[in-house]
C-alpha angles and dihedrals in degrees: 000000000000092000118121115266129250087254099061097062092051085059092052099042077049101043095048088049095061093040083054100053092045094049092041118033119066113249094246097066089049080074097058103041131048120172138201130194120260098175145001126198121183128183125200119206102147125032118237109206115211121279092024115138113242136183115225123202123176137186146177123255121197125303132230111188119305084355139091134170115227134204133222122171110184115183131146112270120283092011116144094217130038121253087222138357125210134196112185125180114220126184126215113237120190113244097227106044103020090234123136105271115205110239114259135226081243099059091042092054094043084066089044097238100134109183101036095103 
């Protein structure tokens, strides 16, 4: 159908969460946190057909213990609604043992996002 397939938004959704954690968080606490994906939710309210330029922004939502909700909007530049919206829940997992690891005051202030504890 020339539109861009399912897949491609979960890399994005993926790709712009890891460029967001290496842009944002200090390297000393990378080697604290890892995360993995729960659950991803997309919504598609505006098709992308392949080779169109789109604007990606991503943020993160509260966090209850080892998990946080995060945010990706895709849409094409200069579009006043998104072609299509993500949430995705993530859990913290401590480097060393591979335990859920709660998310700390410390994480949550590295992006910036005071208040989502």
């Amino acid at each position: 159908m020339g539109h861009v397939n399912n897949t491609i938004y979960v890399k994005w959704v993926q790709d712009i969460a890891i460029l967001h954690w290496e842009t944002i968080v200090p390297d000393d606490l990378r080697g604290v946190y890892l995360s993995i994906v729960l659950r991803h939710e997309i919504d598609y309210r505006d098709q992308l057909l392949a080779g169109e330029q789109v604007e990606i922004r991503t943020w993160i939502g509260r966090a209850s213990g080892p998990r946080f909700a995060r945010y990706v909007d895709i849409r094409k530049p200069g579009a006043k609604r998104y072609s299509a919206s993500a949430k995705t829940d993530w859990c913290m997992i401590d480097v060393q043992s591979r335990r859920p690891k709660r998310v700390g005051a410390d994480l949550i202030e590295a992006f910036g996002a005071t208040g989502l504890l």
